[in-house]
N, C-alpha and C positions, 0 to 999 in steps of 0.2 A: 861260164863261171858266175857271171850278174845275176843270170836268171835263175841257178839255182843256189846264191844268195836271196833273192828275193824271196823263192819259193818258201825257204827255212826260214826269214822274214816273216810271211806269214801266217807259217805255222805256228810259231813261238808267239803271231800276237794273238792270233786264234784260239791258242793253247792259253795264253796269259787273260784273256777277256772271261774264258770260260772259268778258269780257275777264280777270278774277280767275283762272277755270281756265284759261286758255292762259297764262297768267303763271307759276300752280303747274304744267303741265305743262311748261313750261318750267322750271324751277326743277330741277325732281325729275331732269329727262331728263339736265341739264348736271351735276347733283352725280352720280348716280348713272353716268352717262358715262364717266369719271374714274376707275371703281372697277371699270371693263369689263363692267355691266350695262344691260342698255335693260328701264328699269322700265315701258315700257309693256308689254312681256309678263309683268308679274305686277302688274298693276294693275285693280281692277275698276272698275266703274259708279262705285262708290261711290266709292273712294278718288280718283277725279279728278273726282268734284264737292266731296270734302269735301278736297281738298290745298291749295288758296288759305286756308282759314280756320286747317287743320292750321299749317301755315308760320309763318301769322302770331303767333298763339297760343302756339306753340312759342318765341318770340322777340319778350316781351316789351315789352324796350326798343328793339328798332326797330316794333315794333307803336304803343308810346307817340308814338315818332318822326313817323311816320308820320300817325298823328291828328291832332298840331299841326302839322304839315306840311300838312294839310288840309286841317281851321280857319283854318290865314294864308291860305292860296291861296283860298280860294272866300268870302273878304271881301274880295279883291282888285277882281273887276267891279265890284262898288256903288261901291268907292272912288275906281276909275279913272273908271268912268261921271261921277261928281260934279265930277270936273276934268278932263274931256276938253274942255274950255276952254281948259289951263295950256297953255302955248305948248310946252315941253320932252316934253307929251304927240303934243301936235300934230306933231312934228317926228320924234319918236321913234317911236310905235307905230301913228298915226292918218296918217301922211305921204301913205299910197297912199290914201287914207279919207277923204278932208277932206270932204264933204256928207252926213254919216249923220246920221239923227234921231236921238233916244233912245231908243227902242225894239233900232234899229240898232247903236247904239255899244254900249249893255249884252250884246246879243250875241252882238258881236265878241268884246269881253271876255269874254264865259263862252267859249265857242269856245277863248278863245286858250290861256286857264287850261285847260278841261278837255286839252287837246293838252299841254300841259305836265304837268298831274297825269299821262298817262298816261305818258309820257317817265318821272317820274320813279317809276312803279310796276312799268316794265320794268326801269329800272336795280338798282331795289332787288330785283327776284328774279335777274335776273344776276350781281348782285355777290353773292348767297345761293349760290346752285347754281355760280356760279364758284369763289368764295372757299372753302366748306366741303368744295364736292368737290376743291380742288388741296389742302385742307388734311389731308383724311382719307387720301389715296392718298401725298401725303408722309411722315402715322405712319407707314402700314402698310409705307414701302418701307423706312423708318429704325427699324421694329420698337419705336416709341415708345406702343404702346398701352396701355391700363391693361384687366386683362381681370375686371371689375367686377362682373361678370352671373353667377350661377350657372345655367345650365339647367339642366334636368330632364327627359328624354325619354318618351317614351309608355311604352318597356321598363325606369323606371329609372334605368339610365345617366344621371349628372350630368355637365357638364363646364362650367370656367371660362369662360368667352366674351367680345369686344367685343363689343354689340349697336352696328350701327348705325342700324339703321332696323325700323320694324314699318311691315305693311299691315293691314287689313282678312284677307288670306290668308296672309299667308308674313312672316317673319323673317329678316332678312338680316344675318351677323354672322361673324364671324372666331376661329378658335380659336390658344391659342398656337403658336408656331414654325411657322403654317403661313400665306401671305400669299394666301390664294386666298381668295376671299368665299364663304360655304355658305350657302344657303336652305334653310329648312326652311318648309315648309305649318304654319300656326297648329295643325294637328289634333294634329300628331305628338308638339307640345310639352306636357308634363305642366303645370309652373310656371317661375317664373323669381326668381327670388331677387336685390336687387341688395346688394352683399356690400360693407360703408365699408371705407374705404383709409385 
């Protein structure tokens, strides 16, 4: 029985890691989109196994969010399971269900939640990569950027810069009065300096 608890254990985190990177490559596709780049051509191996944890990490308070969001939802089955008796359960969620054992009913319940956690882990990288990319292509068309970043080039040359984004290979970032995104390859760049406002 442990063992093949465990096994279903790792399935589900298998299953949950992978649905994580189609979530970050979704994410990344819809903000960078926006800014008239397809970051799957400067993206490597690494960077779309390591973009779901990048995301989250980056962002905190919906990471805290999203934890208790987590914790409520997957103490849901035990509790539904406990009153799948209650008549207002029976009617509501168990209606099509009425002769399930316990085994059954508990389940149902993790089923119905895990379909919901994943609903709500598709919304929260769509509303990321929607929200940040309509918001960064709004600066750049209303020239509201703050150009915060000093680089430093491989020959030298400095210059003011937005950064928006770092990969694993390339930097993608904006210089003033010009609204066209420029990548550069990680190699080229000396340093980077972030300069208080």
């Amino acid at each position: 029985q442990f063992m093949k608890t465990l096994e279903e254990l790792q399935k589900f985190i298998s299953f949950g890691y992978l649905y994580l990177i189609l979530m970050g490559l979704l994410q990344e596709s819809l903000f960078f989109n926006q800014i008239g780049i397809n970051i799957l051509n400067y993206s490597s191996i690494t960077d779309i196994l390591v973009s779901p944890i990048a995301i989250l990490t980056s962002h905190p308070i919906l990471l805290l969010a999203l934890v208790v969001i987590s914790a409520i939802l997957f103490t849901i089955p035990n509790y539904l399971s406990k009153r799948s008796h209650k008549n207002w359960i029976q009617k509501n969620i168990l209606k099509n269900k009425p002769n399930l054992n316990e085994t059954e009913t508990r389940t149902f319940f993790s089923n119905l939640v895990i379909m919901f956690f994943l609903t709500t882990l598709l919304c929260f990288f769509l509303g990321i990569g929607l929200g940040m990319g309509e918001k960064i292509a709004e600066r750049i068309a209303k020239n509201e950027l703050e150009y915060n970043t000093k680089m430093t080039f491989g020959d030298g040359n400095s210059e003011n810069v937005y950064l928006i984004e770092t990969n694993s290979m390339y930097y993608f970032y904006l210089t003033k009065g010009n609204q066209n995104v420029k990548i550069a390859p990680i190699g080229t760049i000396k340093n980077l300096e972030l300069i208080k406002n």
